[in-house]
C-alpha positions as CSV (number, residue, x, y, z in Angstrom):
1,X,68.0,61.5,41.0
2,X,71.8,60.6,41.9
3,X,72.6,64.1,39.6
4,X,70.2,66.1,42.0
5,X,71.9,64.3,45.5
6,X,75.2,65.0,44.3
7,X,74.6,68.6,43.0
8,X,72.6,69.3,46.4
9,X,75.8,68.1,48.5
10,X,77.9,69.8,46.1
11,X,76.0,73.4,46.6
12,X,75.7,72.9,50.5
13,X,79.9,72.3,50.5
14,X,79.9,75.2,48.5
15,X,78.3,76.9,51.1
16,X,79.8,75.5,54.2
17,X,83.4,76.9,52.6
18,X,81.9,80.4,52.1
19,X,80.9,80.3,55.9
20,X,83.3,83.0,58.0
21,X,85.6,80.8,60.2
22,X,86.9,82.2,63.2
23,X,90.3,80.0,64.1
24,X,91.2,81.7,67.3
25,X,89.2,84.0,69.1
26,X,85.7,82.5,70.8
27,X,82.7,85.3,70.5
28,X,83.1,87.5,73.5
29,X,79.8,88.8,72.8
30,X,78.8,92.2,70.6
31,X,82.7,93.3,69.4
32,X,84.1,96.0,70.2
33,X,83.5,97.8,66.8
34,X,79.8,97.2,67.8
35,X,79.9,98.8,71.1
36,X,82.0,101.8,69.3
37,X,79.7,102.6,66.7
38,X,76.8,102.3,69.4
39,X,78.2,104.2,71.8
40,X,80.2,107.3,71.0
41,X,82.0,107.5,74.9
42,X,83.6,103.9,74.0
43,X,84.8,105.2,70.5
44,X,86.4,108.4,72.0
45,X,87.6,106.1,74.9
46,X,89.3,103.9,72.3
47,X,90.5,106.9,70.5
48,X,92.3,108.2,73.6
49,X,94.1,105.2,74.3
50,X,94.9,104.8,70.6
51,X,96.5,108.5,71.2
52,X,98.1,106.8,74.4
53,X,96.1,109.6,76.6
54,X,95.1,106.9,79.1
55,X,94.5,109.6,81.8
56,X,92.1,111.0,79.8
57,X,90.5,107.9,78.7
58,X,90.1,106.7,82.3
59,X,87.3,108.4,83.5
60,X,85.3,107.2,80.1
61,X,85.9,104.0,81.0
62,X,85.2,104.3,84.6
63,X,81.9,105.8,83.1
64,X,81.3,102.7,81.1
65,X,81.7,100.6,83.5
66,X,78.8,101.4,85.2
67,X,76.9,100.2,82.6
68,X,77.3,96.4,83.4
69,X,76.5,95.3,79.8
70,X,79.9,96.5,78.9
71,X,81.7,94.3,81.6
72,X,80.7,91.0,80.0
73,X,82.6,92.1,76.7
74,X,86.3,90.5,76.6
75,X,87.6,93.5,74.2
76,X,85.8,96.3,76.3
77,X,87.0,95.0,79.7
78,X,90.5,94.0,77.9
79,X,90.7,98.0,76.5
80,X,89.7,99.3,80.0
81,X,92.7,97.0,81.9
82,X,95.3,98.2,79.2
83,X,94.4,102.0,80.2
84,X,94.9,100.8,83.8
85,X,97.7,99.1,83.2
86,X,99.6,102.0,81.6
87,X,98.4,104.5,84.3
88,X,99.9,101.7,86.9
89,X,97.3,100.1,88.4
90,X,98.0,96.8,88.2
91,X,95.8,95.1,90.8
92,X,92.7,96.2,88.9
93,X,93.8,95.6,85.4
94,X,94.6,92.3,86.5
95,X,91.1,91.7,87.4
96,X,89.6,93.5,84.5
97,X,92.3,91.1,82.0
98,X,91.2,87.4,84.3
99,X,87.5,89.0,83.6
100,X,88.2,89.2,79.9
101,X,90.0,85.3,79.8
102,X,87.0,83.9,82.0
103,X,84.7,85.1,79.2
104,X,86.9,84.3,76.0
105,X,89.9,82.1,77.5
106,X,91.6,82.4,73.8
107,X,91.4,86.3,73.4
108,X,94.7,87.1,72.3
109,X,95.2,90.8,73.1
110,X,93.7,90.0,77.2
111,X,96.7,87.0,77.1
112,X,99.5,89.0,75.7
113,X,98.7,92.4,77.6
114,X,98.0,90.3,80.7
115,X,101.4,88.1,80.6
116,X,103.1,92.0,79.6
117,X,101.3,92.6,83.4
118,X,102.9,90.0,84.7
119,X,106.3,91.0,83.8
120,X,105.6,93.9,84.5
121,X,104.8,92.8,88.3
122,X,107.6,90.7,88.3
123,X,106.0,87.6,87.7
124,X,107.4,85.9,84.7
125,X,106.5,82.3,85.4
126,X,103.0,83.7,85.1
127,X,104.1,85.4,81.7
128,X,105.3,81.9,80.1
129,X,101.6,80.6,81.1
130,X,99.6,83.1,78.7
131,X,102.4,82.8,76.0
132,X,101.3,78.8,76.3
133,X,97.9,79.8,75.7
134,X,99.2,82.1,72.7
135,X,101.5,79.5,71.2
136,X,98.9,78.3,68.6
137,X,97.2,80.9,67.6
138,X,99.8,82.5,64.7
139,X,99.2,86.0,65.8
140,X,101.3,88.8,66.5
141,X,100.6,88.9,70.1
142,X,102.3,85.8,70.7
143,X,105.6,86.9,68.8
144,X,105.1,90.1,71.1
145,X,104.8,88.8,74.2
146,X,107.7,85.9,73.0
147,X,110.2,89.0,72.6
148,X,109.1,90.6,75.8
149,X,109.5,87.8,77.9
150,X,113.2,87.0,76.1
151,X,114.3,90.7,77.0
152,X,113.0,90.0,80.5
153,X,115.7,87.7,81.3
């Protein structure tokens, strides 16, 4: 009986270590691979931002967003504020990036891109704030937005 207990607990920490463990980002709902591979204006959309054709992807997203599912997905709104950001519109993209945070506080690409906003907008007190959010989660957007913010000085 004390074999079966221990082999039990045994096979359950087994399985408890083969459990996927997410240590930084909180769900922000269906990913955005998800949405992609369901919905092939996203995937172009992405593809024309990868491509750095955010004029092109703007109306797709402006498209998307009339679908409100979209806009409770951190990465979709976070891909649709970095096409605004890079076409200039600021005010918006801010909204789009605090959208993304209020849903998934600890999404790194919404805190990096957003504190790049901020320096961008002159704003680099605002900048330090997202790189406090970034500092513990060992990803490269931290060390991106680090160097930004040291050539902003």
């Amino acid at each position: 009986m004390i074999y079966i207990k221990k082999f039990l607990s045994l096979i359950l920490f087994v399985i408890f270590l083969s459990l996927p463990i997410k240590l930084y980002a909180a769900d922000s709902g269906p990913s955005s691979d998800k949405i992609s591979k369901s919905n092939p204006t996203y995937s172009d959309a992405k593809k024309l931002v990868k491509e750095k054709k955010f004029k092109d992807a703007l109306p797709l997203f402006n498209q998307l967003e009339q679908d409100n599912k979209n806009m409770s997905n951190a990465d979709f709104l976070n891909d649709y504020a970095f096409t605004l950001r890079n076409l200039k519109n600021f005010e918006k993209a801010e909204k789009l990036y605090l959208s993304a945070l209020k849903i998934n506080p600890t999404h790194a690409g919404a805190n990096e891109y957003l504190g790049e906003l901020y320096l961008q907008t002159k704003r680099p007190d605002e900048a330090k704030k997202r790189l406090e959010v970034l500092r513990n989660c060992r990803c490269e957007e931290y060390g991106e937005l680090l160097d930004k913010i040291q050539k902003y000085k």
